[in-house]
KELOBA-543799 format. One record per residue (C-alpha): x, y, z. Coordinates in Angstrom, 1 decimal, always signed. Example, Ala and Ser with C-alpha at 12.3 -4.5 7.8 and 13.67 -1.06 7.14 Angstrom:
<zados>
+--------+--------+--------+
!   east !  north !     up !
+--------+--------+--------+
!  +12.3 !   -4.5 !   +7.8 !
!  +13.7 !   -1.1 !   +7.1 !
+--------+--------+--------+
</zados>
This chain:
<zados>
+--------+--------+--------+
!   east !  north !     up !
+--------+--------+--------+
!  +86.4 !  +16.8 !  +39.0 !
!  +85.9 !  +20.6 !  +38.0 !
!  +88.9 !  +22.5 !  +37.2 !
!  +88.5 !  +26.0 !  +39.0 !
!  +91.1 !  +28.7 !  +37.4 !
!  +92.3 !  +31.4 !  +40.1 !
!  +94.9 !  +34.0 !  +38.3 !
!  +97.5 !  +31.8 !  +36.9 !
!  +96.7 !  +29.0 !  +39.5 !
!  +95.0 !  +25.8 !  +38.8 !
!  +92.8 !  +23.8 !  +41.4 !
!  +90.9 !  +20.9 !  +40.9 !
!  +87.8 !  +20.7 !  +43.2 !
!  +87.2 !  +17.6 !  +44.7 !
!  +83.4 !  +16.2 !  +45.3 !
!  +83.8 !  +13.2 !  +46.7 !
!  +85.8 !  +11.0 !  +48.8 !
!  +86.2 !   +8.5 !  +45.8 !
!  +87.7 !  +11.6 !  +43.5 !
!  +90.1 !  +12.2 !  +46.4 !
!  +90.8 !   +8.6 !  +46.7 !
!  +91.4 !   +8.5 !  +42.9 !
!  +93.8 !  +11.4 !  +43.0 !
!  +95.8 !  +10.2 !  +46.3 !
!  +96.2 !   +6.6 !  +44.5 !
!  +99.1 !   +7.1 !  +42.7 !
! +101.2 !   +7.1 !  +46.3 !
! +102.4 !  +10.8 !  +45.5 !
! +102.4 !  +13.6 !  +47.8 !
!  +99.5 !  +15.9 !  +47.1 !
!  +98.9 !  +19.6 !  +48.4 !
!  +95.1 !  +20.8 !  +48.6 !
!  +93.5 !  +23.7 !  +50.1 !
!  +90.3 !  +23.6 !  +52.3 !
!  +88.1 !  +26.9 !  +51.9 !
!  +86.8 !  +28.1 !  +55.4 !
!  +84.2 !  +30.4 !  +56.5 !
!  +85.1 !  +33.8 !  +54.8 !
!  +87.5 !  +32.7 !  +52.7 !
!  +89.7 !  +31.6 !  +54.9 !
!  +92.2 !  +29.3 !  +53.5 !
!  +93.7 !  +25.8 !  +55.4 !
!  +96.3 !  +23.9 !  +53.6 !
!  +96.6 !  +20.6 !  +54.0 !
!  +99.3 !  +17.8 !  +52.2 !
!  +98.2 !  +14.6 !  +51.4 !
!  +99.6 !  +10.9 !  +51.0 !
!  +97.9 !   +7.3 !  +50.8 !
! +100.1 !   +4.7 !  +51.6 !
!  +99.5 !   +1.3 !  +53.1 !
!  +96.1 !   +2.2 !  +53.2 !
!  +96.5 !   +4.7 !  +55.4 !
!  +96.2 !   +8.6 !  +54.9 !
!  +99.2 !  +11.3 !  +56.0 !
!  +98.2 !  +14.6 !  +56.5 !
! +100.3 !  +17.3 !  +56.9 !
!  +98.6 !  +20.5 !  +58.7 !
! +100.5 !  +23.4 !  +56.9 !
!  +98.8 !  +25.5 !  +59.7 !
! +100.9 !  +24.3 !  +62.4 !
! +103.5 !  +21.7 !  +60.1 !
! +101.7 !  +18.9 !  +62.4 !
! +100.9 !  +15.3 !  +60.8 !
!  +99.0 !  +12.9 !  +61.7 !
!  +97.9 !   +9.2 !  +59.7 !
!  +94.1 !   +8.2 !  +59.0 !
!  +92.1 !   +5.8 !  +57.4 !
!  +90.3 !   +6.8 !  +55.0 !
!  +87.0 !   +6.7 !  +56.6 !
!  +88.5 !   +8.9 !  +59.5 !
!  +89.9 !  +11.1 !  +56.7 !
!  +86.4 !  +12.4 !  +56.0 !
!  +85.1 !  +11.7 !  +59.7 !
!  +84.2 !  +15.3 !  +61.8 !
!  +85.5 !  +13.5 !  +64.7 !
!  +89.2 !  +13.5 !  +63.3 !
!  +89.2 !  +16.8 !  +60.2 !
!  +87.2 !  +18.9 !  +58.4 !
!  +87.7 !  +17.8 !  +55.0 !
!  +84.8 !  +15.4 !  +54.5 !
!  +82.5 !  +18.4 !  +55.7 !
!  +84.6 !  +20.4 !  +53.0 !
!  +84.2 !  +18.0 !  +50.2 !
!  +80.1 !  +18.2 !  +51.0 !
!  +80.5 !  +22.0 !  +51.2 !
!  +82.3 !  +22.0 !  +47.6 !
!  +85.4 !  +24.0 !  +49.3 !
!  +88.4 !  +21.2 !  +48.7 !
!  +90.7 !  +21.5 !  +46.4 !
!  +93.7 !  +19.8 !  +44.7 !
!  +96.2 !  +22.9 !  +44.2 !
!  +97.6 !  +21.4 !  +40.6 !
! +101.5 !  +22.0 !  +39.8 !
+--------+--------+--------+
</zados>
């Protein structure tokens, strides 16, 4: 994983599903940010447990639980299209 410096922020860019799978195994909640078209940002908040993927859409405050093949699936999110497109990131406290 990179570390990208923005101001006084810290984000750790993600470029693979195994780094994300790395940083989600601790169990902790994780915040990350998905860079769209134009620099439009999507927030998202992330949590492995059982196996199984929480995500919190910061857009809307929906949630919904994946695997973690569905995770990166364009049928379900974006964020394995995001993670190919280098635009993921861990948002680091």
């Amino acid at each position: 994983m990179r570390t990208i410096i923005e101001g006084n922020r810290k984000f750790l860019l993600i470029e693979s599903q195994d780094e994300l799978m790395d940083v989600l195994k601790d169990g902790r909640t994780h915040k990350f940010r998905l860079v769209l078209q134009r620099s439009l940002v999507s927030r998202k908040i992330l949590r492995l447990r059982n196996s199984m993927v929480r995500i919190r859409h910061c857009i809307d405050d929906s949630v919904e639980t994946l695997t973690p093949d569905q995770l990166l699936s364009r049928e379900f999110t974006n964020i394995g299209e995001a993670i190919e497109k280098k635009s993921f990131f861990e948002e680091c406290p």
